[in-house]
C-alpha positions as a Python dict, from the first residue, in 0.01 Angstrom:
ca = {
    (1, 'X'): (0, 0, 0),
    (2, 'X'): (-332, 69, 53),
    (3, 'X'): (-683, -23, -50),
    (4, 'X'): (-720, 350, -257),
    (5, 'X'): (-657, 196, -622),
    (6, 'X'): (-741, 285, -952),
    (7, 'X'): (-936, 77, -1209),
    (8, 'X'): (-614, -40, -1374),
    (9, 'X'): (-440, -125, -1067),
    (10, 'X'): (-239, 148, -954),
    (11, 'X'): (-227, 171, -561),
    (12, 'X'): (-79, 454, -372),
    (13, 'X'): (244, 361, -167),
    (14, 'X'): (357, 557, 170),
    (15, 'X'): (692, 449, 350),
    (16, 'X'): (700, 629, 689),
    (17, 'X'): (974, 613, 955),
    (18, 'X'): (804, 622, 1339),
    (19, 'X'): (1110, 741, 1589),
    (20, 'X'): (1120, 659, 1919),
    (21, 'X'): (942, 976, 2029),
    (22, 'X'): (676, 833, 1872),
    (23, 'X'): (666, 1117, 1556),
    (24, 'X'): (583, 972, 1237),
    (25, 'X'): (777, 1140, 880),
    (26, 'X'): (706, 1008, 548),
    (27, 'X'): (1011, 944, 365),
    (28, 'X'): (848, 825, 60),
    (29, 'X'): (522, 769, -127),
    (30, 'X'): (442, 688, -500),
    (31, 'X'): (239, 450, -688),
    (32, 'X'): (253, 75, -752),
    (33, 'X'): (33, -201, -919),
    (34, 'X'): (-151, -434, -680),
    (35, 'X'): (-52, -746, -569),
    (36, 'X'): (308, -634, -712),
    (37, 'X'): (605, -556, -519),
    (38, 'X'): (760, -260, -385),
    (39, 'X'): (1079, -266, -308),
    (40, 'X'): (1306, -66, -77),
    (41, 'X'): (1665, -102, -168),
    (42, 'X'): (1956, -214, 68),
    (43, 'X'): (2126, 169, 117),
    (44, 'X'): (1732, 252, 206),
    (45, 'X'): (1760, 514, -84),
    (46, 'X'): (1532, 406, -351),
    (47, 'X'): (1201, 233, -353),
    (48, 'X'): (1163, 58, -682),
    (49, 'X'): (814, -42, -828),
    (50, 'X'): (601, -182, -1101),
    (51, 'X'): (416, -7, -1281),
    (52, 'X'): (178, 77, -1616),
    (53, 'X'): (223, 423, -1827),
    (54, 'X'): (-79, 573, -2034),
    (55, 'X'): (-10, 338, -2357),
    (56, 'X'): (-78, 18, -2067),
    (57, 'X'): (304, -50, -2123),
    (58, 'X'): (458, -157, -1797),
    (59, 'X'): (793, -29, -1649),
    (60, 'X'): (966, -4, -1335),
    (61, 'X'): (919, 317, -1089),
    (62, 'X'): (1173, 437, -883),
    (63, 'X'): (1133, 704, -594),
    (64, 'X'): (1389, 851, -402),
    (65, 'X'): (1422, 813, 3),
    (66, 'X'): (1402, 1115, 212),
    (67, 'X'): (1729, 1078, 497),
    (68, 'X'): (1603, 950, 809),
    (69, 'X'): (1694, 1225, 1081),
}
């Protein structure tokens, strides 16, 4: 997360993979509410969030992972 968030909360996410060679690739990004969690799941395919629509209802976000190659 980082310290870019809306009035209501919402905070950008970035999930980035650094290799060896030292080159970074994002493999995700999306948005999440701050001080909540954001998950990655255990096949490191989906990054799951909270998060608030329009109407201030919340819900859970999911984003898919890019593969790691």
């Amino acid at each position: 997360m980082d310290n870019a968030c809306s009035m209501q909360g919402d905070c950008q996410f970035v999930l980035a993979l650094k290799k060896p060679d030292g080159s970074v690739k994002v493999v995700a990004s999306g948005n999440g509410l701050l001080g909540h969690p954001v998950t990655l799941s255990l096949n490191y395919r989906k990054v799951f969030t909270e998060e608030i629509n329009d109407s201030a209802q919340p819900f859970v976000g999911s984003y898919d992972v890019e593969e790691f190659k």
